[in-house]
Backbone as a ProteinNet text record, in pm:
[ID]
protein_1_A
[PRIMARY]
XXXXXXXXXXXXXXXXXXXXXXXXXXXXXXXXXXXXXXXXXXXXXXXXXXXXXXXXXXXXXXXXXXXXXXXXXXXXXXXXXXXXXXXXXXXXXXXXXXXXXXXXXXXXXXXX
[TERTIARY]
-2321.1	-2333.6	-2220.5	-2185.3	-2075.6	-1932.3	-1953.2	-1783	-1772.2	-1866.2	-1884.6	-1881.3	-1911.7	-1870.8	-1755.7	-1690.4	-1577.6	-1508.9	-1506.4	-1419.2	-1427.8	-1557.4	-1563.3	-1492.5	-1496.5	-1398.8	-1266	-1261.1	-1081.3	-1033.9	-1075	-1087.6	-1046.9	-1151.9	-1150.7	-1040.6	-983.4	-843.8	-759.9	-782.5	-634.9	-627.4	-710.5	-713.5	-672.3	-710.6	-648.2	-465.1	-454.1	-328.4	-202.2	-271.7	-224.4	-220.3	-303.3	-309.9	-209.4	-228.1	-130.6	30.8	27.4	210.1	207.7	115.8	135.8	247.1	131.6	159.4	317.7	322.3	506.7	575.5	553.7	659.4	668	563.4	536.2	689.3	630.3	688.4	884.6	868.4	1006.8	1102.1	1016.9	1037.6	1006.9	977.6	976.3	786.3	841.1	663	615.7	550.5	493	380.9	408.5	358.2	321.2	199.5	157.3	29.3	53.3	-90	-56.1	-181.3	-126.8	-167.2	-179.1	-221.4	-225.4	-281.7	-270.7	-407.1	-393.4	-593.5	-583	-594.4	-645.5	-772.8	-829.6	-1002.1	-1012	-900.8	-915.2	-861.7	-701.6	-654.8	-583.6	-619.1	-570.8	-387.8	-352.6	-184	-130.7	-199.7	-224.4	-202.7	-118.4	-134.3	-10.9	44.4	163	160.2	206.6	211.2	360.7	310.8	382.7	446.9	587.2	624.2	677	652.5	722.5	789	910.6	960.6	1085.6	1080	1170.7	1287.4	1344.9	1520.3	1576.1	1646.5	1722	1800.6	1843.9	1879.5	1813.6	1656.6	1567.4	1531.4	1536.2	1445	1575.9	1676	1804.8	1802.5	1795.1	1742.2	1639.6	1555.4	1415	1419.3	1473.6	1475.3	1596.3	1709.4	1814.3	1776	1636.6	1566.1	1452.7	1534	1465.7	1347.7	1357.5	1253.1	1113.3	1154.7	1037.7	963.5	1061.6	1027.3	958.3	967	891.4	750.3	773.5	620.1	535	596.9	505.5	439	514.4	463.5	335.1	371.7	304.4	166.8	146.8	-33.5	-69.1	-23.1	-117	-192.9	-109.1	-153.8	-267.3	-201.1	-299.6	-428.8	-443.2	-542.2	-612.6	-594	-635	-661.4	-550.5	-519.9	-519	-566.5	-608.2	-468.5	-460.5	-341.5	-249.3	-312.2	-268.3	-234	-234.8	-174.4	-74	-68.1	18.2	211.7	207.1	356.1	387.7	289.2	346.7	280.3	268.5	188.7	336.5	359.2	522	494.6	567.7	598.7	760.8	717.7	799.3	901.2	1012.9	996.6	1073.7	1016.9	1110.1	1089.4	1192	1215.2	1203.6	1121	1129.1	1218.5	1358.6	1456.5	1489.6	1433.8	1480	1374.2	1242.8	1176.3	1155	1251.8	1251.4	1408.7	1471.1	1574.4	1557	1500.5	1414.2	1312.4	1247.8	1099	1022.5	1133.9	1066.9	931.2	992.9	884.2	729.8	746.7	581.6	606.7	539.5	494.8	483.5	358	261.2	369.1	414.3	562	649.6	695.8	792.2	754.6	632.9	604.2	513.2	534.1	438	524.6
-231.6	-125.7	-22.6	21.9	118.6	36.4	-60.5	-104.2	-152.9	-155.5	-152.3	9.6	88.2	251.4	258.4	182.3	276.9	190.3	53.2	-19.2	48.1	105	176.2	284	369.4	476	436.9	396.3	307.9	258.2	203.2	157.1	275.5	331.2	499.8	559.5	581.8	638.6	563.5	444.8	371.1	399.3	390.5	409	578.4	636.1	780.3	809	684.9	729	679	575.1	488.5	535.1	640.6	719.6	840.6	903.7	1033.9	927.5	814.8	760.3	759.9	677.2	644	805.7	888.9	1004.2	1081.7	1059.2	1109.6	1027.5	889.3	754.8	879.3	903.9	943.7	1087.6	1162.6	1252.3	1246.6	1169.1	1085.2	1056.7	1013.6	956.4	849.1	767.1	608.5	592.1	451.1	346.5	331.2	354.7	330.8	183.9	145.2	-15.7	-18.1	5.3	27.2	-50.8	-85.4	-190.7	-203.6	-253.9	-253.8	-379.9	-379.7	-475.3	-501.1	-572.6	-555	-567.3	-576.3	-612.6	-480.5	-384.5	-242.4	-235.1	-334.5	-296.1	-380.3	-437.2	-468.9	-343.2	-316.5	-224.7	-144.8	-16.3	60.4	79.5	36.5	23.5	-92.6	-187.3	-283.2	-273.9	-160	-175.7	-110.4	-190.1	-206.6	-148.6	-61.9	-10.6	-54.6	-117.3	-172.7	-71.9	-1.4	75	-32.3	-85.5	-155.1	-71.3	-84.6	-12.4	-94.7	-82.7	-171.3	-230.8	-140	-182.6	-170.8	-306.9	-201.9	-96.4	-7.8	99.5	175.7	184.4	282.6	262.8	164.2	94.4	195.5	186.6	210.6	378.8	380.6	575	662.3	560.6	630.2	528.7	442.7	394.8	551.6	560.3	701.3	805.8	843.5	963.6	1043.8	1128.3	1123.2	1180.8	1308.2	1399.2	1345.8	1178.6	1063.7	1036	970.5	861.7	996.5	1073.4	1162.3	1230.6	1230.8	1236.6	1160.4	1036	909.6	897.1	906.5	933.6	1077.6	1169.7	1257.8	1247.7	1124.8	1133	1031.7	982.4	941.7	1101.4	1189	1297.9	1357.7	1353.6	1450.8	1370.3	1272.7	1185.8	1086.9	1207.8	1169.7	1007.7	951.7	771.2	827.4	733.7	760.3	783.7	877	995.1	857.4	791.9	644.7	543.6	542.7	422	446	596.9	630.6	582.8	595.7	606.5	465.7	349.1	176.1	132.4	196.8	211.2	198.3	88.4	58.4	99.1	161.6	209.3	74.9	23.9	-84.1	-73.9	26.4	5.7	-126.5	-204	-308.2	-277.8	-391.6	-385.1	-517	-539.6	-626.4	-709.5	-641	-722.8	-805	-712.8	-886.5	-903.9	-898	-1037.8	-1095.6	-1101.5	-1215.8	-1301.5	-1193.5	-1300.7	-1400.2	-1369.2	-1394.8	-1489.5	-1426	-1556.9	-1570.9	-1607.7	-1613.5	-1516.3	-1405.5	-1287.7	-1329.7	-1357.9	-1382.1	-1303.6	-1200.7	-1084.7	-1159.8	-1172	-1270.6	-1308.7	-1389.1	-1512.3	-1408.4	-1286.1	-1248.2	-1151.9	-1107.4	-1060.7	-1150.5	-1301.3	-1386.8	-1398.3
1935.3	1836.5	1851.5	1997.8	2001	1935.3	1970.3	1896.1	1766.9	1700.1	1627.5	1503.1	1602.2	1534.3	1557.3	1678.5	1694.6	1591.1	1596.1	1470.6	1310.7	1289.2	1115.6	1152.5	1320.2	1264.6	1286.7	1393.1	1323.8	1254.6	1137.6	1034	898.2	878.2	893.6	861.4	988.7	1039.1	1007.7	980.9	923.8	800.6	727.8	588.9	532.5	613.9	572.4	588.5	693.7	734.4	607.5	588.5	478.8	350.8	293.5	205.9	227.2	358.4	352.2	322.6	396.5	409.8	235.9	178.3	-4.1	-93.4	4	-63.8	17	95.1	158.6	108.6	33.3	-19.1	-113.3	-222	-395.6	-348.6	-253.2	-219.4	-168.3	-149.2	-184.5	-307.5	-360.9	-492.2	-511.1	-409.8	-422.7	-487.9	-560.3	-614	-418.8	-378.2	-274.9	-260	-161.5	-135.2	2.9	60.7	221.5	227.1	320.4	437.2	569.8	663.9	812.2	841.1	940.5	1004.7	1165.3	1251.3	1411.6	1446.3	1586.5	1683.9	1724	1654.4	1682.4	1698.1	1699.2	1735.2	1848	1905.5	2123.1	2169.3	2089.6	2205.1	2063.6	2024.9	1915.8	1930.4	1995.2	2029	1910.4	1943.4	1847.1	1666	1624.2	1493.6	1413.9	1322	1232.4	1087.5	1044.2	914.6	829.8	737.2	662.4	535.6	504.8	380.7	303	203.7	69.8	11.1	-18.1	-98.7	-232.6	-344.1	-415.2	-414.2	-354.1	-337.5	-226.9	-148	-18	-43	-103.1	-63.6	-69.3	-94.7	-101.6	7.5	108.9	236.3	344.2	321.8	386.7	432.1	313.5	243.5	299.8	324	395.5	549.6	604.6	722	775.2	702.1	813.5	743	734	651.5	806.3	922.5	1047	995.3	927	885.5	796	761.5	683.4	801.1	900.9	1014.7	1084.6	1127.2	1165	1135.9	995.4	916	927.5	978.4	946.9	1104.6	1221.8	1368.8	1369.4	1317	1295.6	1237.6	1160.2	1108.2	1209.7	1294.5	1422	1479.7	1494.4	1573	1460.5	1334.9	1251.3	1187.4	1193	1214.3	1309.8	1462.2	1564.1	1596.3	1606.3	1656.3	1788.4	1875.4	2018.7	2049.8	2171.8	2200.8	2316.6	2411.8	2482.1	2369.5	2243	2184.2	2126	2038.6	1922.2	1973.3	2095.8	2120.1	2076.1	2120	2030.2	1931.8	1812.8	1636.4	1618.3	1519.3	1458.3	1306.9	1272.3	1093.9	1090.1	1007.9	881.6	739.6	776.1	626.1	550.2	461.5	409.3	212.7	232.9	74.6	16.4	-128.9	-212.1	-225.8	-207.5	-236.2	-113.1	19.9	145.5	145.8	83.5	122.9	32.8	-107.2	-196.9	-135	-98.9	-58.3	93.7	154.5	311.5	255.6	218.4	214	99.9	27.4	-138.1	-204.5	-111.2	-241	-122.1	0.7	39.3	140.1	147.6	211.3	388	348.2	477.3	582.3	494.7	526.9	653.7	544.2	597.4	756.3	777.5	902	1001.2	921.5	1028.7	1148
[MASK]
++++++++++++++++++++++++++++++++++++++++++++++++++++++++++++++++++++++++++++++++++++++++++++++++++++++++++++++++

């Protein structure tokens, strides 16, 4: 039963985090495209946030953007992700355009 709470609130917490990133993409300017993924419910270190973004140079733009990449480390803290994992939580950003040229447009494909 306890890991089971703690998985809905990690769960939870991913989903908020994923909402604030949607909203710093919008805040950007960019169409925003986010999901995660990882065994964050063995060891909360365990988990990968994915930014989609349309074009590589928008991926380029916001990958040497420190004050983005920073925002995005920052809602671990402001949405309390356990304080022992946050330092190996990976932010992603890629673009449409390499993973149609990479792996024919399949998402999955391209971070299997």
């Amino acid at each position: 039963m306890k890991n089971t709470i703690i998985n809905i609130l990690l769960k939870w917490k991913i989903w908020r985090i994923e909402s604030a990133i949607k909203s710093l993409i919008k805040g950007e300017g960019y169409k925003p495209l986010v999901w995660s993924f990882g065994v964050y419910n063995i060891n909360p270190k365990y988990l990968f946030f994915v930014v989609g973004v349309p074009t590589d140079k928008e991926k380029n733009q916001l990958k040497n953007n420190k004050e983005f990449n920073q925002s995005l480390k920052s809602l671990l803290e402001k949405f309390n992700w356990p304080k022992k994992a946050r330092n190996y939580v990976t932010f992603d950003i890629e673009s449409e355009e390499t993973v149609n040229r990479e792996t024919n447009g399949n998402w999955w494909y391209h971070y299997k």
